[in-house]
TORLUM-366554 format. One record per residue (C-alpha): residue number from 0; residue in three letters; x, y, z. Coordinates in steps of 0.2 Angstrom, whole numbers, plus 5000, padded with zeros to 4 digits. Last residue first. Layout:
PT seq type    u    v    w
PT NUM  Ala    X    Y    Z
...
This chain:
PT seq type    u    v    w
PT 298  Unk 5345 5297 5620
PT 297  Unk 5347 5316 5615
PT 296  Unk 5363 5320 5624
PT 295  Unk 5363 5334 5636
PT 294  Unk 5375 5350 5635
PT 293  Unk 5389 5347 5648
PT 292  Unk 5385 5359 5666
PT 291  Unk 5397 5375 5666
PT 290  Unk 5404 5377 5681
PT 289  Unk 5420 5368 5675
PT 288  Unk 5424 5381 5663
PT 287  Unk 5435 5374 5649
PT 286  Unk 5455 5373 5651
PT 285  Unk 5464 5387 5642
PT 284  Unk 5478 5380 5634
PT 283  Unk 5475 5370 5618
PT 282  Unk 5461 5381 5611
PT 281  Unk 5466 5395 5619
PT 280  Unk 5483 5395 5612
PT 279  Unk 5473 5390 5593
PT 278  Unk 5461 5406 5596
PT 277  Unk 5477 5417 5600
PT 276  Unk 5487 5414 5586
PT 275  Unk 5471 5413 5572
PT 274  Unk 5468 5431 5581
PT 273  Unk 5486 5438 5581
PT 272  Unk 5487 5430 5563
PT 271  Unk 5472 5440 5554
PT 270  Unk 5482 5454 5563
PT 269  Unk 5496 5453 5556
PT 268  Unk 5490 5448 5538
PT 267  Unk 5480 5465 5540
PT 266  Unk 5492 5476 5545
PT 265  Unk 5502 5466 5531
PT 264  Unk 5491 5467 5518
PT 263  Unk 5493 5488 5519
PT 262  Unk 5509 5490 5519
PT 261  Unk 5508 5481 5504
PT 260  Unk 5495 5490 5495
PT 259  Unk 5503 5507 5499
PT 258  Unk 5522 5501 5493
PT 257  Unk 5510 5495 5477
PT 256  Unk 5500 5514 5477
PT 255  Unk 5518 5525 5477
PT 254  Unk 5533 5515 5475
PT 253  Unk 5542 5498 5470
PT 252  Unk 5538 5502 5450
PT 251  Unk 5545 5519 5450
PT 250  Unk 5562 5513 5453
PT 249  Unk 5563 5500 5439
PT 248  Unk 5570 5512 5426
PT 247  Unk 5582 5524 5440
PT 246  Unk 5584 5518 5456
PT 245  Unk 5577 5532 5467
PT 244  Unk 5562 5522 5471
PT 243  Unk 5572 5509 5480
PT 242  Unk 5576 5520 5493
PT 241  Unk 5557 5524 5496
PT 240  Unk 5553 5506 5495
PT 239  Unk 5563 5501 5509
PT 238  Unk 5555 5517 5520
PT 237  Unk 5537 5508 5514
PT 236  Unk 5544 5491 5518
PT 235  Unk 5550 5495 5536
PT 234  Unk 5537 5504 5539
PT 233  Unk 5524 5489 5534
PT 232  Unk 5535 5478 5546
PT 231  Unk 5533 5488 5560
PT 230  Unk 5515 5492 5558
PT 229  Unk 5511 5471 5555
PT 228  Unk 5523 5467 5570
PT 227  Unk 5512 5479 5578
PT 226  Unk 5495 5473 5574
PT 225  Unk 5500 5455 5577
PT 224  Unk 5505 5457 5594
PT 223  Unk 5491 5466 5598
PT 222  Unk 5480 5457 5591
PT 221  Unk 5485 5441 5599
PT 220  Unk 5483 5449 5615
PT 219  Unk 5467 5457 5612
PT 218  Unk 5462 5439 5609
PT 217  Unk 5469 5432 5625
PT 216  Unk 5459 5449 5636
PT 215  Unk 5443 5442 5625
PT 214  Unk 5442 5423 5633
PT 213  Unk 5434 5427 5651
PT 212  Unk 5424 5441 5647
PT 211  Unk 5417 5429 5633
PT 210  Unk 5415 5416 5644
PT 209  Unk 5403 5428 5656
PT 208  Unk 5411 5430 5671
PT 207  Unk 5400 5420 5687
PT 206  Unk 5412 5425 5699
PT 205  Unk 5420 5406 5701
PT 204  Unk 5422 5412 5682
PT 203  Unk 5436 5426 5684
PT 202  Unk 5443 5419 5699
PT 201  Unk 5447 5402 5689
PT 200  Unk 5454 5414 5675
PT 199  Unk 5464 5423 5688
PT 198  Unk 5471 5408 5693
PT 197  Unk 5476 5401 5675
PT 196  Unk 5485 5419 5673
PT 195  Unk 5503 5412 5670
PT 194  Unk 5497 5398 5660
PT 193  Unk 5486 5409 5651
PT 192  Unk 5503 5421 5649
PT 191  Unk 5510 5409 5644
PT 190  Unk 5497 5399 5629
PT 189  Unk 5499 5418 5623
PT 188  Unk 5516 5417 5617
PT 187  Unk 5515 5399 5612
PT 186  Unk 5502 5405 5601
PT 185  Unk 5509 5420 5592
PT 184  Unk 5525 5412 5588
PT 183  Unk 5513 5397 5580
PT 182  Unk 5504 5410 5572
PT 181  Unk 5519 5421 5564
PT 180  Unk 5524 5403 5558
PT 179  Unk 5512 5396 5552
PT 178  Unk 5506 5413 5541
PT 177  Unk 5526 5413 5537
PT 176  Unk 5524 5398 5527
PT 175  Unk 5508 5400 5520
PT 174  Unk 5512 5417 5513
PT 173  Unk 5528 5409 5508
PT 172  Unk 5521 5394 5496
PT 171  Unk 5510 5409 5492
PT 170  Unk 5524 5421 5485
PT 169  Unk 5532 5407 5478
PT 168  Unk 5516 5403 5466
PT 167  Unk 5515 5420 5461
PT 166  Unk 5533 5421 5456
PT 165  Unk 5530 5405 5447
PT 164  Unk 5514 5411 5437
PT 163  Unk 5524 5430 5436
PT 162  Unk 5540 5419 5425
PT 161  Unk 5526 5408 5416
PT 160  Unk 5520 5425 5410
PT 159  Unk 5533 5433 5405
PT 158  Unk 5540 5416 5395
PT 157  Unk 5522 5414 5387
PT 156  Unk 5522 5433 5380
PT 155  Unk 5541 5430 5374
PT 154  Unk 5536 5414 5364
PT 153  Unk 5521 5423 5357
PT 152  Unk 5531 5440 5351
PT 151  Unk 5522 5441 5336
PT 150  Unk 5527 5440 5316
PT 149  Unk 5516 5437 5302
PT 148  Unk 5520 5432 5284
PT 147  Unk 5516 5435 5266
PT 146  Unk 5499 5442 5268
PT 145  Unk 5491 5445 5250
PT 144  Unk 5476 5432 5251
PT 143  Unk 5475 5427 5270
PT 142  Unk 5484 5410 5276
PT 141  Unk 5494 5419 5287
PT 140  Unk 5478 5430 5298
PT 139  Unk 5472 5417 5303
PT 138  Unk 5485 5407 5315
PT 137  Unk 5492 5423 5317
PT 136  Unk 5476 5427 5326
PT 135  Unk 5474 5409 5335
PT 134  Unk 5491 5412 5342
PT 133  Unk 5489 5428 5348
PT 132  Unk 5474 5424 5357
PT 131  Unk 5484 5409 5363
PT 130  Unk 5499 5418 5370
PT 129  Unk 5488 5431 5378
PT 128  Unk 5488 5449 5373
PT 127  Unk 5468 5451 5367
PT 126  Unk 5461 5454 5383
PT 125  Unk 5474 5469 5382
PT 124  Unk 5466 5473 5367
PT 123  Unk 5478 5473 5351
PT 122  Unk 5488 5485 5340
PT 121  Unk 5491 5479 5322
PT 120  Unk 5509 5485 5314
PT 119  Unk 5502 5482 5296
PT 118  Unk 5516 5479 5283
PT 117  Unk 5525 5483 5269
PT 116  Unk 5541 5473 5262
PT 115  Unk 5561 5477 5267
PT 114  Unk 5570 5474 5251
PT 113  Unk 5576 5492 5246
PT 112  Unk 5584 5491 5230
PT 111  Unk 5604 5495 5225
PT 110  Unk 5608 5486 5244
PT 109  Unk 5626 5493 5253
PT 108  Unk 5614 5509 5261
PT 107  Unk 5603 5498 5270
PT 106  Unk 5617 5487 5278
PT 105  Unk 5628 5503 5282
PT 104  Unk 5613 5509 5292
PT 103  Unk 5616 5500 5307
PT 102  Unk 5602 5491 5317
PT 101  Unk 5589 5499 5327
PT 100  Unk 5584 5517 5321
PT  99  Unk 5589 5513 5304
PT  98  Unk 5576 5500 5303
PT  97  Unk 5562 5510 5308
PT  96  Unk 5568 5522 5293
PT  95  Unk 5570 5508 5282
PT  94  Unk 5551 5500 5286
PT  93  Unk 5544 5518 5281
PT  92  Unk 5551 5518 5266
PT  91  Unk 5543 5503 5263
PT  90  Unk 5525 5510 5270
PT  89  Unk 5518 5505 5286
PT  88  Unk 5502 5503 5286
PT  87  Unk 5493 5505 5302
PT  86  Unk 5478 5494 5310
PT  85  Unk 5470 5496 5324
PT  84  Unk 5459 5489 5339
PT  83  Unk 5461 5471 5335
PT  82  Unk 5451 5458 5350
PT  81  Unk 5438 5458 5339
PT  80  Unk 5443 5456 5324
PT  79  Unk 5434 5468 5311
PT  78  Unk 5449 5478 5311
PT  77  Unk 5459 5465 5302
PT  76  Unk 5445 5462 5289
PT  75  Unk 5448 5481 5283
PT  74  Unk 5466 5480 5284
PT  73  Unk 5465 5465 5274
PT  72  Unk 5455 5471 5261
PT  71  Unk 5463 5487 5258
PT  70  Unk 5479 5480 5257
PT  69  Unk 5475 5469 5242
PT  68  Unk 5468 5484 5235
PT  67  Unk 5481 5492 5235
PT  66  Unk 5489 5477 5225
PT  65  Unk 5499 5465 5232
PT  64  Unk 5515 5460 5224
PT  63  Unk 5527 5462 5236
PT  62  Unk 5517 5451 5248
PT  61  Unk 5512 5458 5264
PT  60  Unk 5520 5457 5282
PT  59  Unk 5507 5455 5295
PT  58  Unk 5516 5464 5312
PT  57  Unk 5507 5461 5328
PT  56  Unk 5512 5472 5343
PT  55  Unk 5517 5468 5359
PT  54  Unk 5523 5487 5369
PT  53  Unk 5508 5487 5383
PT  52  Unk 5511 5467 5387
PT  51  Unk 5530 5474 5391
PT  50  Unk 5520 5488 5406
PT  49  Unk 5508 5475 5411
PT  48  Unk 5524 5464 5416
PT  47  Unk 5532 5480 5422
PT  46  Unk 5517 5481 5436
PT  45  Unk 5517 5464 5439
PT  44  Unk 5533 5462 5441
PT  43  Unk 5530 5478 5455
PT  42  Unk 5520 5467 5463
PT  41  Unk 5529 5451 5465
PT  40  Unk 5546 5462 5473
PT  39  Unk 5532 5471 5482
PT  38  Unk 5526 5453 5491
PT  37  Unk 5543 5447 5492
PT  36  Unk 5549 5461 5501
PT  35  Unk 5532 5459 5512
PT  34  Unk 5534 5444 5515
PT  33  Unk 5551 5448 5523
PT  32  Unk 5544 5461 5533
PT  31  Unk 5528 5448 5538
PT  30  Unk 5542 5437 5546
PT  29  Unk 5553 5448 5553
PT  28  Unk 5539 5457 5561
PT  27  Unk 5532 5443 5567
PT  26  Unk 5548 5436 5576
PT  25  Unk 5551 5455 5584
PT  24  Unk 5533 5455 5591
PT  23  Unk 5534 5436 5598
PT  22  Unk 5552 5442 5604
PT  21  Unk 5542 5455 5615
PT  20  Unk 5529 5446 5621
PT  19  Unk 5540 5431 5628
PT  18  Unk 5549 5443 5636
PT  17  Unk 5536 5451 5643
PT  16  Unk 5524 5438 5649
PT  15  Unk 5517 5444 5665
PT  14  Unk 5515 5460 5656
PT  13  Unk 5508 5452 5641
PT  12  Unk 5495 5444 5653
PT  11  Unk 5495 5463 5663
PT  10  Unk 5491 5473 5647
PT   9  Unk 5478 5458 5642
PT   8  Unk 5468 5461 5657
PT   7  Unk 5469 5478 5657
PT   6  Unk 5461 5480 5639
PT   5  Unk 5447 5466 5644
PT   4  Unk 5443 5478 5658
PT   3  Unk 5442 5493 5647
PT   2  Unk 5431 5482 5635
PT   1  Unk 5419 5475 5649
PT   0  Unk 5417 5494 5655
């Protein structure tokens, strides 16, 4: 009964309110839609940035003149690293035929000998693909008896992931942003229809309602609000992604479970606001119950 009154209550303070209410709804919705944009745009570099970590690979390139057993040793004290999984040889014929699959093959066929060297192609943890674990292991595997060189992609590891740090770091500046917002809308909303309804409230306690019974209509208000802003932009970002799906290459990284996670945040960042909204309208709107007696002060 005290929820199906607290219901009404804040069906007729939104009614009383109903412009207000309605441009609050259409403001939060922007707001979390955009933030949501953002939020799959940040997601789904995450998703590829996982995907580019995947292709790394460490290449030791061995001296011409190592022996077999040269190579035995140091694939054999690769593996025993612990963030190294594997460890292939790759053969100098081998090394052509990779090469001809990138670059043109007049410039191996115009050589008399064939100068590309062996080498292990080491595949690595995925704790392991960090600029400074990769660092510390060509850091020790160079100055190993028979390794002539070694080659990984540090330089591109630490420009992927200072490009996801500052996306991250955008998407918060803008989750804060929009929070403030989104609440602020959410407030001034609410603090009218308190305004609108001070005379019910004074009713309401000359009665003896609880403060509670009193305070939760405001609350579902705020809720309200911020539910459906939240649905409405979490639509709009799953049909958005759905487009965007189709795009060939990066399509499949806006879809499925990150469009889902989104959508997801954003019911819940609405409604996190509707409640932060409506506490703070209360707060500087709703004037305290004058029946109630001030807790004493110890002396």
């Amino acid at each position: 009964m005290a929820w199906r009154t607290a219901i009404w209550e804040a069906w007729r303070a939104m009614a009383s309110a109903r412009k207000a209410t309605v441009s609050s709804v259409l403001i939060i919705t922007l707001c979390l839609t955009i933030l949501g944009f953002i939020g799959l745009v940040v997601l789904a570099l995450y998703r590829e940035a996982d995907e580019a970590r995947r292709w790394i690979t460490v290449e030791v390139f061995l001296r011409d003149d190592a022996s077999d057993t040269d190579l035995q040793e140091v694939r054999a004290a690769l593996v025993r690293i612990p963030i190294v999984l594997d460890a292939q040889l790759v053969s100098k014929q081998e090394a052509v035929e990779r090469f001809r699959q990138f670059f043109d093959d007049d410039l191996i066929t115009a050589l008399e000998t064939n100068p590309l060297p062996r080498s292990f192609l080491v595949d690595i943890t995925d704790e392991g693909r960090t600029p400074s674990n990769l660092e510390k292991l060509v850091s020790e595997i160079s100055h190993w008896h028979g390794v002539e060189a070694v080659h990984a992609d540090i330089e591109w590891m630490a420009t992927l992931n200072r490009l996801v740090g500052g996306a991250t770091v955008v998407m918060l500046l803008l989750l804060v942003s929009v929070g403030v917002a989104a609440s602020i809308v959410i407030a001034r909303t609410i603090a009218l229809g308190i305004s609108a309804r001070l005379n019910v409230v004074e009713v309401q306690r000359l009665l003896g309602a609880p403060e509670s019974l009193v305070r939760r209509p405001f609350v579902l208000v705020g809720l309200i609000q911020g539910c459906i802003g939240g649905l409405c932009a979490a639509l709009l970002v799953i049909v958005a992604s759905h487009f965007v799906g189709i795009v060939p290459l990066v399509g499949k990284s806006f879809g499925g479970p990150v469009a889902q996670t989104v959508a997801l945040v954003l019911v819940l960042l609405g409604l996190g606001l509707g409640w932060w909204g409506s506490r703070s309208a209360m707060a500087t709107t709703l004037p305290p119950d004058p029946w109630l007696a001030p807790p004493e002060r110890g002396r």
